[in-house]
Steps between C-alpha positions, in 0.01 A plus 500: 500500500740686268433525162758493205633831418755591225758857454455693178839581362419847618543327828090564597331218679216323290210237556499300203142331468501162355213349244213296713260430247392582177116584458424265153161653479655854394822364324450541106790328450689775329842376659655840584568379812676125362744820287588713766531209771902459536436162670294302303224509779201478253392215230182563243299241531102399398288672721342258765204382547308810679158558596328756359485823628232685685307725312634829690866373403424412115666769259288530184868606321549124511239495229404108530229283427542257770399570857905427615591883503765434283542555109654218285756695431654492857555149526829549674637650850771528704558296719787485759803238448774552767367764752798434703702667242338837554733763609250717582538811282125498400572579093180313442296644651593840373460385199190299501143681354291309731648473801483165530774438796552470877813598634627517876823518648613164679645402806869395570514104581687371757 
């Protein structure tokens, strides 16, 4: 299957690679990537529900008291609103500290 491709205005072929997923349990909710997005693809919302993390994934810079992972003050995360309005040009990620998202270039429908 061919995959979408795109033309720099240099005129050199490029893969974009669209956001998949975001990975909530890294997102601190910091919202670079909601300011750099230019298609409202993000939304902040109350971090869900999650269960708590294995011991060899907890980060003692969270600085808690509960056994969640996850200090109070990181109540919110990203969360993604209209994938399907990602043009691919993967400014969140570049700009995210945690690296908290899964890109991969898609396939043209038929």
């Amino acid at each position: 299957m061919q995959v979408i491709t795109g033309v720099t205005r240099g005129g050199e072929p490029y893969t974009p690679a669209f956001v998949m997923a975001i990975e909530q349990t890294k997102c601190i909710g910091c919202g670079r990537c909601f300011k750099v997005c230019p298609r409202e693809v993000f939304d902040l919302v109350e971090r869900e529900e999650l269960e708590a993390l294995e011991a060899d994934d907890y980060d003692d810079d969270y600085g808690d008291d509960d056994d969640d992972g996850f200090s109070d003050d990181t109540a919110m995360v990203m969360s993604l609103k209209n994938d399907q309005d990602c043009i691919g040009c993967g400014s969140c990620a570049r700009i995210c500290p945690k690296k908290c998202f899964t890109h991969q270039p898609q396939t043209l429908s038929a």
